[in-house]
C-alpha positions as CSV (number, residue, x, y, z in Angstrom):
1,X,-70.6,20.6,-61.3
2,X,-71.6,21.3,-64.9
3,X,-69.1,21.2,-67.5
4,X,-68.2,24.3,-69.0
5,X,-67.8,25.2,-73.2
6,X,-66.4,27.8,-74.3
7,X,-67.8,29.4,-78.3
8,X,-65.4,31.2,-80.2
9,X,-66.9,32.6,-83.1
10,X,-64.0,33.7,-86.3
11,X,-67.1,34.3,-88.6
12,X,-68.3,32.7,-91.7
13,X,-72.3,31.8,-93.0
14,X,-73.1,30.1,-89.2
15,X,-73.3,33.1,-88.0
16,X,-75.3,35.4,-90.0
17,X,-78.7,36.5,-89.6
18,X,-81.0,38.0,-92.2
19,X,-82.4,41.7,-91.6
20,X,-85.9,42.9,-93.1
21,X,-84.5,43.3,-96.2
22,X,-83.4,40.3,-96.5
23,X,-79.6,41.2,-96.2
24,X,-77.5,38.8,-94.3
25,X,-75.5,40.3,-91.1
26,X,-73.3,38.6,-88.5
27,X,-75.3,38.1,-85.5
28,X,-74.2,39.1,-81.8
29,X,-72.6,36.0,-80.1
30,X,-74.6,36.8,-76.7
31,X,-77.7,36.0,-78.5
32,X,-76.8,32.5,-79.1
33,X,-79.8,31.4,-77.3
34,X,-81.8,33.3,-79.5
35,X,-80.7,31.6,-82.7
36,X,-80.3,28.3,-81.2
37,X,-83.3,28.2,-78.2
38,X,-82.7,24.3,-77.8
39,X,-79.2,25.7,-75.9
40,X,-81.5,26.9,-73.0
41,X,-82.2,23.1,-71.8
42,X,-78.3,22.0,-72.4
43,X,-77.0,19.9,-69.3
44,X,-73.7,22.6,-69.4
45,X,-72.1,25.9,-68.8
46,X,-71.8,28.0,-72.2
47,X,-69.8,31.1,-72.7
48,X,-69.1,32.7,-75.7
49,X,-66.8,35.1,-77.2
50,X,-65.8,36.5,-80.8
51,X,-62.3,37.4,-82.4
52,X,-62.2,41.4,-82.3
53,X,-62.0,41.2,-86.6
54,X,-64.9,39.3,-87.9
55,X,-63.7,37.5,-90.9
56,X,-65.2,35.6,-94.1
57,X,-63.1,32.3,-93.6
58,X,-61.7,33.6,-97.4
59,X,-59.5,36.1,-95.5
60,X,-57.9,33.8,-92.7
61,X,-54.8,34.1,-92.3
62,X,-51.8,33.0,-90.0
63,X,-52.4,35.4,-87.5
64,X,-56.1,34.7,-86.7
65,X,-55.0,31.3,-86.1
66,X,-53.0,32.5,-83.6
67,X,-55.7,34.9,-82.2
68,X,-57.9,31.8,-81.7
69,X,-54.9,29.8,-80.2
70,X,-54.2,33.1,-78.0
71,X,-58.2,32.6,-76.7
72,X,-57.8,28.8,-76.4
73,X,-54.5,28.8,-73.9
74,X,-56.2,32.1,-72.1
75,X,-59.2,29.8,-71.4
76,X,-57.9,26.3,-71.2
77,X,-57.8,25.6,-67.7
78,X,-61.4,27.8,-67.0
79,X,-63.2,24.9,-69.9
80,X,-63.4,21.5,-70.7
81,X,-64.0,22.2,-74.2
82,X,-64.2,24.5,-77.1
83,X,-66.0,25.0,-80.4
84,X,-65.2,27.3,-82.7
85,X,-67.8,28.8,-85.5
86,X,-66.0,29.3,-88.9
87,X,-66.5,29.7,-92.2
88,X,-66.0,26.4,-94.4
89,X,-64.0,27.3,-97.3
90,X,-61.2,27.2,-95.0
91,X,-62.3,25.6,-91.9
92,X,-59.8,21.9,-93.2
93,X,-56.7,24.6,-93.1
94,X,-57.6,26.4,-89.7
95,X,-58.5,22.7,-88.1
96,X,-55.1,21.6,-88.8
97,X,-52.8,24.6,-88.3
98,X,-54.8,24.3,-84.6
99,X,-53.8,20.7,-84.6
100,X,-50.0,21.8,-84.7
101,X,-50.2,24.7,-82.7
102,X,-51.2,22.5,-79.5
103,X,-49.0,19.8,-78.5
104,X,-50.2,17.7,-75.4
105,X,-53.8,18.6,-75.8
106,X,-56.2,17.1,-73.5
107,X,-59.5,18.3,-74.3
108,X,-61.5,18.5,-77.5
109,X,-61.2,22.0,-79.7
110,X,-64.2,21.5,-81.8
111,X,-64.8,23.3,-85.4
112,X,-68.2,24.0,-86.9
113,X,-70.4,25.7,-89.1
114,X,-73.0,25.7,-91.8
115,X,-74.0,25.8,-95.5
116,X,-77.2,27.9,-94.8
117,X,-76.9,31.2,-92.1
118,X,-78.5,30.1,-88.9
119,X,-80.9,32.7,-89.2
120,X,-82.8,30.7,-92.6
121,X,-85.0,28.1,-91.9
122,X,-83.5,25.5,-93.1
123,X,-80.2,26.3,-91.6
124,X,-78.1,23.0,-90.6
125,X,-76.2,24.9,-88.7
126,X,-78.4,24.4,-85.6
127,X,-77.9,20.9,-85.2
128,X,-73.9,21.5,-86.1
129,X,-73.5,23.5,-83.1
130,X,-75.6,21.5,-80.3
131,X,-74.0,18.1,-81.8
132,X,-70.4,20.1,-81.2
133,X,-71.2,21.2,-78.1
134,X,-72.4,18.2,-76.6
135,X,-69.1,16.3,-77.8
136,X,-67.0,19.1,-76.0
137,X,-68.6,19.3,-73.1
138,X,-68.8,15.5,-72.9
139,X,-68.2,13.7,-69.3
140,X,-68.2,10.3,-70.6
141,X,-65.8,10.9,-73.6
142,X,-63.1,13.0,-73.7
143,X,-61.3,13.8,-77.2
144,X,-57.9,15.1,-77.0
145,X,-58.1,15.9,-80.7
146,X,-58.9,19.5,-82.8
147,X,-62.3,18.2,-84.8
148,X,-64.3,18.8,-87.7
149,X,-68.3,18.4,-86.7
150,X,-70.1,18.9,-89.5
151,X,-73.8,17.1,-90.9
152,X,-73.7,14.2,-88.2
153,X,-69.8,13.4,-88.6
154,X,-66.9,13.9,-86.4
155,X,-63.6,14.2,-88.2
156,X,-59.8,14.6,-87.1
157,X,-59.0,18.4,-88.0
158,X,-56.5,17.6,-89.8
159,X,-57.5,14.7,-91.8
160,X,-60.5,16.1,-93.2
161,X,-61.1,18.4,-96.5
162,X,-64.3,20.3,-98.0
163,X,-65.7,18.4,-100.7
164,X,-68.9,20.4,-101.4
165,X,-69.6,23.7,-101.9
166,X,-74.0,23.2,-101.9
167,X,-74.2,19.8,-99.8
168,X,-74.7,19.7,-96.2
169,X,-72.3,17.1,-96.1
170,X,-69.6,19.3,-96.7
171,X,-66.7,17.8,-95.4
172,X,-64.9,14.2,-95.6
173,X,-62.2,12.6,-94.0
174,X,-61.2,9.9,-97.3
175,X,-58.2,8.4,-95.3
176,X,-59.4,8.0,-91.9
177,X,-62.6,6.9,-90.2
178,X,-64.9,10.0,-88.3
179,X,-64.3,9.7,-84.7
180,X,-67.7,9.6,-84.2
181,X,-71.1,9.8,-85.7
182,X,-74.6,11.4,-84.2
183,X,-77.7,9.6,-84.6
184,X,-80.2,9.1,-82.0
185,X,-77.2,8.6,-79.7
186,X,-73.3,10.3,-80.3
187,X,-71.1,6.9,-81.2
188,X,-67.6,7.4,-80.5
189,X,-64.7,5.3,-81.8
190,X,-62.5,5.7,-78.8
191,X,-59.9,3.1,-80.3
192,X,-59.3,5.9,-83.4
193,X,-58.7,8.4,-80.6
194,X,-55.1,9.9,-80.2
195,X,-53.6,9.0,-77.2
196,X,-54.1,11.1,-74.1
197,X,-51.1,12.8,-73.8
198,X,-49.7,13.1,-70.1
199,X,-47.3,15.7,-70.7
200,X,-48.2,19.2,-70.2
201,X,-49.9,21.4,-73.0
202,X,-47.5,23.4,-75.1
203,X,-48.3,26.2,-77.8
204,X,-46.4,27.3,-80.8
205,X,-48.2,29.9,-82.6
206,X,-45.1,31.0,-85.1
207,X,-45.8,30.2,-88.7
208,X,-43.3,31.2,-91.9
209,X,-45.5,31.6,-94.8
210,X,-43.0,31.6,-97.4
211,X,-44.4,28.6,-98.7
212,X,-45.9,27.7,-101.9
213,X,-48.1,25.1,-103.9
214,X,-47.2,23.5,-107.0
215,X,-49.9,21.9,-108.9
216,X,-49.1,19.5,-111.8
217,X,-51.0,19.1,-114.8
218,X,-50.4,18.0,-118.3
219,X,-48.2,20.4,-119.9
220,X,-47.1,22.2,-117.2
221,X,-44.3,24.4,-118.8
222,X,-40.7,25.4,-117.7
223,X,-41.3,28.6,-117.2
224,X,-43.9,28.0,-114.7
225,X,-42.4,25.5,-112.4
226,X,-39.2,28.1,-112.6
227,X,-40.7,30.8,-112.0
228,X,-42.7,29.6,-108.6
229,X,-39.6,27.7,-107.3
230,X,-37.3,31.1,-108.0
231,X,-39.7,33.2,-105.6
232,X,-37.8,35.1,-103.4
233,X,-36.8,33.8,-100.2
234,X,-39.0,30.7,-101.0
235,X,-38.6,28.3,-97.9
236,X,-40.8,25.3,-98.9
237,X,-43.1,23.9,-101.9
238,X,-45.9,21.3,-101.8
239,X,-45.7,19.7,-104.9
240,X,-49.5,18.4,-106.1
241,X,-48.8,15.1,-107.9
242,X,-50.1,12.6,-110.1
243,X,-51.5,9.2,-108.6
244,X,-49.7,8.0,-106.1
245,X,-46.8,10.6,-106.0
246,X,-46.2,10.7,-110.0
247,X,-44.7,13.4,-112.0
248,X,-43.0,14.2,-115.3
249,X,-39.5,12.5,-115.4
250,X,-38.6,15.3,-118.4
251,X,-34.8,16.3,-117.4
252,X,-35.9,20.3,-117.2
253,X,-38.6,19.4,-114.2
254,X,-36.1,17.2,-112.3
255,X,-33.3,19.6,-112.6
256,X,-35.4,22.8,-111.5
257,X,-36.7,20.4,-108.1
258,X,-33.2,19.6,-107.6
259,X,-31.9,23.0,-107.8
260,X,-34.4,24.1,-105.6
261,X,-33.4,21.5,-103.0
262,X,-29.9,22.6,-103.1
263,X,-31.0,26.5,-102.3
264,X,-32.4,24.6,-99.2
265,X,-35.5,25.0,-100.3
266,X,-38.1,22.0,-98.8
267,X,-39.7,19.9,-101.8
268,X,-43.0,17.8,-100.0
269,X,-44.4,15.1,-102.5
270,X,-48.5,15.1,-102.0
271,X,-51.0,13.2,-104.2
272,X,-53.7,15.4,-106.0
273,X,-56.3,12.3,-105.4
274,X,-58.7,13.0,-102.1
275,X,-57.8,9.2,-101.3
276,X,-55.0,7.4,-100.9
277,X,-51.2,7.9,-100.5
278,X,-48.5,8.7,-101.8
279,X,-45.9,5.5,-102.6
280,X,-42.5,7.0,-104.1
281,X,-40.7,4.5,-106.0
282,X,-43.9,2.5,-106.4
283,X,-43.3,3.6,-110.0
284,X,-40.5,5.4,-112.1
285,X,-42.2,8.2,-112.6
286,X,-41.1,9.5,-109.1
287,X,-38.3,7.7,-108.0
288,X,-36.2,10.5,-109.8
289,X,-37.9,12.9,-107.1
290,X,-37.0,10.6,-104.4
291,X,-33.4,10.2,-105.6
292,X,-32.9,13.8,-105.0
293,X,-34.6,14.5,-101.7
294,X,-38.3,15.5,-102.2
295,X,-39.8,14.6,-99.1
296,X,-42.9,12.1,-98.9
297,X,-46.7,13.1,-97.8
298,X,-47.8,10.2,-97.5
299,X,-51.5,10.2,-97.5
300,X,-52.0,13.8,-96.1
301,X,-54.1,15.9,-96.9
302,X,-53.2,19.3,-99.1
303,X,-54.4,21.2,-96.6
304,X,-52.6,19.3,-93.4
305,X,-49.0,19.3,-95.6
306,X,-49.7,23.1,-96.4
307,X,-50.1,24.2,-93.0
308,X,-47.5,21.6,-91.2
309,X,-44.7,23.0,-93.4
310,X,-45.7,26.5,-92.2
311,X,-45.5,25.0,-89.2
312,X,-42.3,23.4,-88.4
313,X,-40.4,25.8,-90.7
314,X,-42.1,28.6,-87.9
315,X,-40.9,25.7,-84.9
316,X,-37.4,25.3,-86.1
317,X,-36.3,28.4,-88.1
318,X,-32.3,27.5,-88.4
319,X,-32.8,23.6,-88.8
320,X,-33.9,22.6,-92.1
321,X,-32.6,18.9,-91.8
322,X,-35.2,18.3,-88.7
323,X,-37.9,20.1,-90.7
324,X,-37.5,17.5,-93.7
325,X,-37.5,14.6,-91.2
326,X,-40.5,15.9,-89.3
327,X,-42.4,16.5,-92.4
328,X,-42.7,12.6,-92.9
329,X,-43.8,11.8,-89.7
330,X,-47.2,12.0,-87.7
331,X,-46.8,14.7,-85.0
332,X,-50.8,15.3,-84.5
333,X,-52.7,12.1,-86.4
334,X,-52.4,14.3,-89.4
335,X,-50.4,11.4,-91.7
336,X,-50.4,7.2,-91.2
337,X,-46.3,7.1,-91.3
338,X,-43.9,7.0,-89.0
339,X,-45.0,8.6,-85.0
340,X,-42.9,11.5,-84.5
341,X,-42.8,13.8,-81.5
C-alpha cells in the first residue's frame, strides 16, 4: 500500500500563478500536478486541501493555526504525513505554534514554500514541495517532528528563523543541526530526531495573545518600557536582550520589570543574537533580572519563546507559577534546557 500525504495550502508566494498580464493569483490546489508535473511519477497517494480564507502569511493569526491544527487531527489517522504551503514571512512562528499544539506526535507535519511563485520559471518552490513530500511520505524514516523544508535543508519548526528576504536559502536553524539535507539522496540525522513518543496524540489549540515583545536598544527610554509593560491586561513580555541575556542595570528599568512581575505579569529573557544562548548571571548586567524572577530562554528562538508563551498561558489559564517553570524547559525540541513534559 502506498503511503498517503496530505497538502494543506494557508497561502503565501508558493502558490501563485501568473495570468496574461502578468498579475500574480493563487492557483487552484487540485491543479497541483499541473504546476508541479514531476508529482505524476511520485511512489505515493497525494491529496490536497486549502484553508477556506486564503491568507498572505503577513495576516496569520492564532486562529488559522488552529484551522490548520483542526485539518491535521481531522486527517491524522487517514495520512502518514502532511506538508503545509505557507508563506515565509511567518512560516518560523506557524512551525512552532504547530509544534506546541501537538503533543505525542508521531508523524512528520512538514512546512514549505518559496521565494519565487511556482508559476515563474525559476521558481524554487518545485523542488521545496517534492523534497517535502518525499520526507513525509517516507517509509524508511519517520520524523515525529513539525519541519521547516526549505532550499535542500530540513529544520526543527521551532528551531528555525527567516534570515533572508531575496535568498533561496531563506531559512536557518543557528542552534541546531537540520535533520536532514537533500542531495542526490535525502540524509537524515535520525540521532537529532525527537524521540517517538508512545503516548497518544493530544491537541491544544487555545492561545492568549496578550502577549508582548520588548526590544532593547541603546537608549531605550522610561516611558517606553512603561508604557508597553502597563498595557492592559498584559499577561507576558519577551524581553529582546543584549548578548547573552544583557540589559541596562539603570534602577528605573529594573523597577518597571519588577513591578510588572509582581502584577503577575510573565518576564522571558531572550537574546537578540540569531546564535547562541542566553547565560543570566554570566555577567552583572542581568543578574539584577534574575534576582527578581525574569524567566530564562535559553537559546530559543524569538519566534519559538513568542508563540510558547501564548501557548502555555492558553494550556494553563489560572496557573501562572507552572507557566514560568514550563517556559524554561523543552516541551517540543524547541530550547537545549531542561526536558519538560
Amino acid at each position: 500500500m502506498l503511503n498517503k500525504v496530505l497538502i494543506i495550502y494557508t497561502g503565501g508566494t508558493i502558490g501563485m500563478v501568473q495570468d496574461e498580464n502578468g498579475s500574480l493569483h493563487p492557483f487552484a490546489m487540485e491543479r497541483i500536478y499541473d504546476a508541479v508535473p514531476q508529482l505524476k511519477h511520485c511512489s505515493y497517494d497525494i491529496d490536497s486541501c486549502q484553508l477556506q480564507n486564503i491568507i498572505d502569511s503577513s495576516n496569520m493569526t492564532p486562529a488559522f493555526w488552529a484551522d490548520i491544527a483542526d485539518i491535521i487531527e481531522r486527517e491524522y489517522n487517514r495520512y502518514d504525513g502532511f506538508v503545509v504551503l505557507h508563506g515565509t514571512d511567518t512560516m518560523a512562528y506557524t512551525a512552532s505554534a504547530i509544534s506546541f499544539m501537538f503533543k505525542n506526535l508521531t508523524k512528520p507535519i512538514v512546512l514549505t514554500g518559496s521565494q519565487l511563485p511556482l508559476g515563474m520559471l525559476r521558481s524554487d518552490g518545485r523542488e521545496n514541495i517534492i523534497c517535502a513530500l518525499e520526507i513525509a511520505a517516507s517509509k524508511r524514516v519517520r520524523i515525529p517532528e513539525v519541519c521547516i523544508f526549505f532550499e535542500s535543508h530540513l529544520y526543527r519548526g521551532n528551531r528555525s528563523t527567516k534570515v533572508s528576504a531575496e535568498n533561496f536559502d531563506a531559512f536557518k536553524s543557528y542552534n541546531y543541526p537540520s535533520l536532514a539535507k537533500a542531495g542526490i539522496d535525502i540524509i537524515y540525522k535520525e540521532h537529532l530526531f525527537l524521540p517517538m513518543p508512545t503516548e497518544p496524540l493530544r491537541v491544544r489549540k487555545v492561545f492568549d495573545t496578550r502577549v508582548a515583545v520588548l526590544k532593547l536598544f541603546p537608549g531605550i527610554t522610561r516611558e517606553v518600557v512603561q508604557a508597553l509593560l502597563s498595557a492592559p491586561d498584559l499577561q507576558g513580555v519577551v524581553i529582546e536582550t543584549y548578548g547573552s541575556g544583557n540589559a541596562p542595570t539603570e534602577t528605573w528599568f529594573i523597577d518597571a520589570l519588577e513591578a510588572a512581575i509582581a502584577r503577575g505579569i510573565l518576564v522571558m529573557n531572550v537574546t537578540q543574537c540569531k546564535a547562541g544562548a542566553v547565560k543570566m548571571r554570566q555577567y552583572a548586567a542581568s543578574c539584577e533580572m534574575d534576582r527578581i524572577g525574569v524567566v530564562s530562554g535559553h537559546d530559543i528562538t524569538m519566534e519559538a519563546a513568542i508563540t510558547k508563551m501564548m501557548y502555555l498561558l492558553g494550556a494553563y489559564p489560572d496557573n501562572k507559577a507552572h507557566v514560568n517553570k514550563r517556559l524554561e524547559e523543552s516541551i517540543r525540541g524547541e530550547l537545549n534546557g531542561l526536558a519538560g513534559d
